[in-house]
Structures are given as structure tokens and as C-alpha cells.
C-alpha positions in Angstrom: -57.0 -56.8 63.7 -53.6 -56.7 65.1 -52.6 -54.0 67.7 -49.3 -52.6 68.8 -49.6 -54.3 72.4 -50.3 -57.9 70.3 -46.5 -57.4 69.1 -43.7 -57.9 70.4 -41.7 -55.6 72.5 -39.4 -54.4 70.3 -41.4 -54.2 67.4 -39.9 -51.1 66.2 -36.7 -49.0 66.2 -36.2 -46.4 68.1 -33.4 -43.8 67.6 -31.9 -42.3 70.4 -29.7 -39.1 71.2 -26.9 -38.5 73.1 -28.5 -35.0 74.8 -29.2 -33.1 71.9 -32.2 -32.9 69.4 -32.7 -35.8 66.6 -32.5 -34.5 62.9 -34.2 -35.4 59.5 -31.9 -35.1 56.6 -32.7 -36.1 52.9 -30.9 -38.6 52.0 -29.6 -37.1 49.0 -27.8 -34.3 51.0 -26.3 -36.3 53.9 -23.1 -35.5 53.4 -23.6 -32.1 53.7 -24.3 -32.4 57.3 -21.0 -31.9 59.3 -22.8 -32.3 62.7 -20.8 -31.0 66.1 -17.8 -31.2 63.8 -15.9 -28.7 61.9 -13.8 -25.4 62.4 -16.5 -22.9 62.5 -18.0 -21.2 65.5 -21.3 -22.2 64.6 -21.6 -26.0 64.3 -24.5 -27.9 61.9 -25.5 -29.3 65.4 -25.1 -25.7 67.1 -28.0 -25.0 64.1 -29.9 -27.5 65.2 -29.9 -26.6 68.6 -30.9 -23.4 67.5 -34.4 -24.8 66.7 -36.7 -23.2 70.0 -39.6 -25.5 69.3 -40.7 -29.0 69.2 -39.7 -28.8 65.4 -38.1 -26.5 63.0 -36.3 -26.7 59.8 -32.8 -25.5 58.7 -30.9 -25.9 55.7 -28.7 -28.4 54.4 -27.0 -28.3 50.9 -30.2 -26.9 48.3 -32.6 -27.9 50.9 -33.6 -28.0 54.4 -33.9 -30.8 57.1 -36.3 -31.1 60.0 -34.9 -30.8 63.5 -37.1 -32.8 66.4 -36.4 -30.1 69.2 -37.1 -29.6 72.8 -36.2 -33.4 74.6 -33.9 -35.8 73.2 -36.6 -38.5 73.5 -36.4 -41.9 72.0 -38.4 -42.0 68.4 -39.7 -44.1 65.9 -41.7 -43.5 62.8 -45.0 -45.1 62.2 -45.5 -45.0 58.3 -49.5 -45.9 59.0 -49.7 -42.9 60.9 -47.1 -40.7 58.9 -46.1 -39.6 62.5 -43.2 -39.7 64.2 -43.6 -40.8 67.7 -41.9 -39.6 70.8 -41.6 -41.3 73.9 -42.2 -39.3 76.9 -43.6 -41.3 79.2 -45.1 -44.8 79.7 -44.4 -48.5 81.5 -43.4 -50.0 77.8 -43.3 -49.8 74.3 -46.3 -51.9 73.6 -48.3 -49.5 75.9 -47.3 -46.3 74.5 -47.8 -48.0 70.7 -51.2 -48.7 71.8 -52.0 -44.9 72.9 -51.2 -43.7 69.4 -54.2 -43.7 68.3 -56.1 -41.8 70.8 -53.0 -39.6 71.0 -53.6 -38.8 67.3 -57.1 -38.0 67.4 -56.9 -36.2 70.6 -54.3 -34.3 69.8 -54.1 -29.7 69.6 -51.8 -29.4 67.3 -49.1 -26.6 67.0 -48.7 -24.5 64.3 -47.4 -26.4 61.5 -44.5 -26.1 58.7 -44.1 -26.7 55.0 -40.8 -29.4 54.1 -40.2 -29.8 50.9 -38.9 -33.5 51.0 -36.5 -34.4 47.6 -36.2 -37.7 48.6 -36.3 -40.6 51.3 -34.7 -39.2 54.9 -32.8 -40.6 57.5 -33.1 -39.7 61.1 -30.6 -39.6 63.9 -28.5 -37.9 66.5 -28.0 -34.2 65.1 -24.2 -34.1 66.3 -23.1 -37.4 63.6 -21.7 -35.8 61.0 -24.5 -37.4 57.8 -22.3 -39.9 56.7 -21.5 -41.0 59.7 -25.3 -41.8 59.9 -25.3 -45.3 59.0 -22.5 -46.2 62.0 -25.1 -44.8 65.0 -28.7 -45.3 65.8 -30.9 -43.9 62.6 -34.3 -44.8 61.1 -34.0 -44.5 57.3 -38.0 -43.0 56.8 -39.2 -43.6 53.2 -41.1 -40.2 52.4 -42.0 -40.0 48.8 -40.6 -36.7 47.1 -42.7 -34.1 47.5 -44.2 -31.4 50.0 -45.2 -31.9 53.0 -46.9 -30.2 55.5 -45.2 -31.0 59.5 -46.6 -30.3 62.9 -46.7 -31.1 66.7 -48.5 -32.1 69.4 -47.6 -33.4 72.9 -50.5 -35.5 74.8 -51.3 -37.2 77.5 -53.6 -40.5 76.3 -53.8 -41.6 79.6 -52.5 -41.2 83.6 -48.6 -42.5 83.1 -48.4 -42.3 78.9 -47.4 -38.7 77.2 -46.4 -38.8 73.7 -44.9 -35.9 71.8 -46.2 -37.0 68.0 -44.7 -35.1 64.9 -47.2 -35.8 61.9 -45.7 -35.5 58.6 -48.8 -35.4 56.0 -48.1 -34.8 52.0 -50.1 -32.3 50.1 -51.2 -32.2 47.4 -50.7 -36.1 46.1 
């Protein structure tokens, strides 16, 4: 079987941020999503901001996005895993693909959150405006409509690798 360090580097896309946290926005509302733009003394992205844990949801259009607080750390999604996956720490990509695994089933999770997902979502920096999306770093993430259940973990697999994972699981199928 095939591991993450048997790829190559590169494997996967990673989404950065300019500072700020990463967002999670159905597709379907995107362009309700103004991001830092906009008149108003409290921003979409100011909202996002808001968020004082490692994730939190807020409200865009009739539904709600998730918000990837604390760091503005690089992150992919593993569908196998139905994680995202936060880079921290480690030498390289194919090292800190490797310690998923053993992040997963290591990790003590922190209190979760119910997202009700109404269709596939795209991630990037929360200060685009949504339909600006598609011109900046994103990771379209194909969730199946539904509900979900969301948490956190942050862990250390080994001596020079941390990992912040944010599991996304469905209930209910």
C-alpha cells in the first residue's frame, strides 16, 4: 500500500493565508461573502476573526461557514480522512502526510460543532471577498449535503511534526 511519504512532494494543495484565519463557505452562498471589503464597521473577515477558537462557525446568506481559527497555517484536506490538515510543524510535506495517521488516532479532541453543509465548499483566505475565490489560493472540498459533525485537535506525532487536524465526520448517512 501506498503511503504519503511514497508521493511526491507536492502531492496535495495547500491553501495559504495572508495573516488571518482560512474560511469554509458553501458553495452555493459564496457570493455572499464580502470578506475585508465593504462599508460597514464590522467586516465578513472582522467576523471571522471573531472566531476565539481553533474553529467556529458564522453565518453566511441562509447558512453558516466554518472558520479555521487560531494560526493562519497552510491546509489541505484529506477526503480519506475527512480531515482537514494543518501544518504546524515538520521538515516536509511528505513527513507531516505520513504522521496523519497516528495524529488521528492519537488525537484529544476539542469540543465539537454541528455544520449543516448544503452543498460542496470552498476553502480560502477569509479576507477574499467569495467570488473572488477562484482568483487566490482555495481548495474546492467535495462534502456531500448534509450534517456534519466538526472538531479539533492539535498533536504532536512525533519530536519536530505538530499537526492541528479539523475532522469533519457526517451523521447520520
Amino acid at each position: 500500500m501506498a503511503s504519503y511519504t511514497d508521493a511526491v512532494v507536492g502531492a496535495v494543495a495547500w491553501v495559504e493565508s495572508g495573516g488571518g484565519p482560512l474560511i469554509a463557505i458553501p458553495e452555493v452562498v459564496l457570493p455572499f461573502w464580502a470578506g475585508a471589503d465593504g462599508d460597514e464597521l464590522s467586516t465578513d473577515y472582522d467576523r471571522a476573526c471573531d472566531v476565539d477558537a481553533s474553529i467556529g462557525l458564522v453565518p453566511v446568506g441562509d447558512t453558516r461557514a466554518l472558520v479555521l481559527g487560531d494560526d493562519p497555517l497552510s491546509t489541505t484536506f484529506l477526503p480519506e480522512h475527512g480531515t482537514f490538515v494543518r501544518w504546524c510543524a515538520a521538515d516536509s510535506e511528505g513527513e507531516l502526510l505520513a504522521a496523519v495517521p497516528a495524529a488521528l488516532a492519537a488525537a484529544e479532541w476539542e469540543p465539537e460543532v454541528r455544520w449543516d453543509v448544503p452543498s460542496a465548499v470552498v476553502l480560502f483566505d477569509a479576507a477574499w471577498p467569495g467570488n473572488d475565490a477562484e482568483r487566490t489560493g482555495h481548495l474546492r472540498v467535495a462534502l456531500e449535503p448534509g450534517r456534519y459533525t466538526v472538531r479539533a485537535a492539535h498533536v504532536e506525532p512525533g519530536a519536530e511534526v505538530w499537526i492541528r487536524l479539523v475532522q469533519v465526520r457526517r451523521v447520520g448517512t
